[in-house]
C-alpha positions as CSV (number, residue, x, y, z in Angstrom):
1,X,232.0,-99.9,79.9
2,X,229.4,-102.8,80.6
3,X,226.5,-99.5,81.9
4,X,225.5,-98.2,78.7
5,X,222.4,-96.2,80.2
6,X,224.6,-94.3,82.9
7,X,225.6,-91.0,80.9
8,X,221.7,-91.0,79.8
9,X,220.7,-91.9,83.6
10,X,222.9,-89.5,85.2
11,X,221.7,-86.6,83.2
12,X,218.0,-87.2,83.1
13,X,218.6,-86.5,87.5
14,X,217.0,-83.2,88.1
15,X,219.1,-80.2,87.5
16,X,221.6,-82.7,86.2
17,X,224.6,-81.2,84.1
18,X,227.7,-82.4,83.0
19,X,231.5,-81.2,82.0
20,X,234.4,-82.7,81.4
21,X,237.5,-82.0,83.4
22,X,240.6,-82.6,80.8
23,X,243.0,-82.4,83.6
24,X,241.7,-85.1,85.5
25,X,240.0,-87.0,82.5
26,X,236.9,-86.9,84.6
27,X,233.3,-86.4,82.9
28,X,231.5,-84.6,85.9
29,X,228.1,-84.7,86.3
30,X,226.6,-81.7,89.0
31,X,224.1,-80.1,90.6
32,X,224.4,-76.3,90.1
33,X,228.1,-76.5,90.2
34,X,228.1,-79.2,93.3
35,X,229.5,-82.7,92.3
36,X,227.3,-85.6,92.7
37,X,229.1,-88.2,90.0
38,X,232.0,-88.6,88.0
39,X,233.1,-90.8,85.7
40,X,236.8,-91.8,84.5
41,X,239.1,-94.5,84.0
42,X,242.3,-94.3,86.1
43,X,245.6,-95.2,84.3
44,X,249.3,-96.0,85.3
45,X,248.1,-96.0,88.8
46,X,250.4,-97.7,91.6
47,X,247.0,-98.9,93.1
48,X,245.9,-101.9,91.1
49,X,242.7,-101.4,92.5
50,X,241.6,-98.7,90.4
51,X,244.5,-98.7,87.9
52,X,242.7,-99.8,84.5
53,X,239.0,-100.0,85.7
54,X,235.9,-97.5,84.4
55,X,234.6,-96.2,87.4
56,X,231.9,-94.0,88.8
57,X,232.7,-92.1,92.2
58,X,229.6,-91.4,94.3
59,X,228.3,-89.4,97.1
60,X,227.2,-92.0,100.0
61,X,226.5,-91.7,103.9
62,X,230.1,-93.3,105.9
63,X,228.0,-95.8,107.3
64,X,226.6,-97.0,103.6
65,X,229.8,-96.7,102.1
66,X,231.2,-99.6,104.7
67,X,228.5,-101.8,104.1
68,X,228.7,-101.6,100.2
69,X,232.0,-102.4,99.9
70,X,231.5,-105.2,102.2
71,X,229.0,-106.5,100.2
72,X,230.4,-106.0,96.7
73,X,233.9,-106.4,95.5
74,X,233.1,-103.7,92.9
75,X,232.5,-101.0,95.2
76,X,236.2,-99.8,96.6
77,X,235.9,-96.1,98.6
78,X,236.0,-92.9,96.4
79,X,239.1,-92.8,94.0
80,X,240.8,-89.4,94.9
81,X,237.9,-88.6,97.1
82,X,237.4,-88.4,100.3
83,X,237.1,-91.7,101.3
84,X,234.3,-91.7,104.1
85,X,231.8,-89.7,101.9
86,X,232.6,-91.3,98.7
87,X,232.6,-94.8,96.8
88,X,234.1,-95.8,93.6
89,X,231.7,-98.4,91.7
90,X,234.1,-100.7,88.9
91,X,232.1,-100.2,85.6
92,X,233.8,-103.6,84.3
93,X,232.4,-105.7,87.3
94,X,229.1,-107.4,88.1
95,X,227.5,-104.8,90.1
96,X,223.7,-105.1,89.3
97,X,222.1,-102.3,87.0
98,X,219.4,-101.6,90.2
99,X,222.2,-101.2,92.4
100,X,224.3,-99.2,90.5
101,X,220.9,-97.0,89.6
102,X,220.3,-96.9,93.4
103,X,223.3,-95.4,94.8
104,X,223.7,-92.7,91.4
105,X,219.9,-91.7,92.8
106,X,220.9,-91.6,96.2
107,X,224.6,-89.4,95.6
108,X,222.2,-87.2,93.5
109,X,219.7,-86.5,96.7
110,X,223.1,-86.0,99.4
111,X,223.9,-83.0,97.1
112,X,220.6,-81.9,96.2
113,X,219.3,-81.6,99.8
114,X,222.6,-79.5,101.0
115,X,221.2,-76.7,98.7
116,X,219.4,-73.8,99.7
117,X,215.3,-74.8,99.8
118,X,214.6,-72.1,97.0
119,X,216.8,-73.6,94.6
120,X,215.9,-77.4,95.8
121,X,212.6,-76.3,95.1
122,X,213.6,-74.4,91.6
123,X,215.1,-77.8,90.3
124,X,212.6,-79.7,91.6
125,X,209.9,-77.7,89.8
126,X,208.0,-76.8,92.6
């Protein structure tokens, strides 16, 4: 995996915490208990798209998520997520780090703002 800093990145989020799901071979990384990340690397898949590829999925606004992928090659929607609401970013590609930073930041805030206030406001140290 070419994104060294993500595990670090992903965690340092507020109210970040992370599990790993040994059925799925998915390191999850949520937001009391609401998914916001995951990382894994899809094997023996039919879909070559995925099949053999580190990859993030991502929280991300329908609209967002069409213009990403047509933007970059290394952004494909959600891997056995719901498509509209989620991308998959290829860890092996050329995606910039900013980018990549970006839309982790911005999946974060989608989960984080469907919280109750109190408990936005808990992790948020306010």
């Amino acid at each position: 995996m070419k994104y060294e800093w993500l595990d670090e990145y992903l965690l340092s989020l507020p109210g970040a915490e992370k599990d790993y799901k040994a059925e799925w071979g998915w390191f999850r990384y949520m937001i009391r208990g609401k998914l916001f990340a995951a990382v894994c690397s899809p094997r023996g898949m039919k879909d070559e798209a995925y099949n053999g590829h580190d990859l993030v999925n991502l929280k991300c606004e329908p609209a967002r998520g069409e213009i990403l992928r047509a933007a970059h090659p290394e952004i494909l929607p959600g891997f056995y997520c719901d498509k509209r609401n989620w991308i998959a970013c290829l860890l092996d590609g050329e995606l910039p780090d900013d980018i990549l930073r970006e839309l982790c930041a911005q999946s974060h805030e989608l989960i984080l703002r469907k919280l109750p206030k109190y408990v936005q406001r808990e992790i948020l140290g306010e």
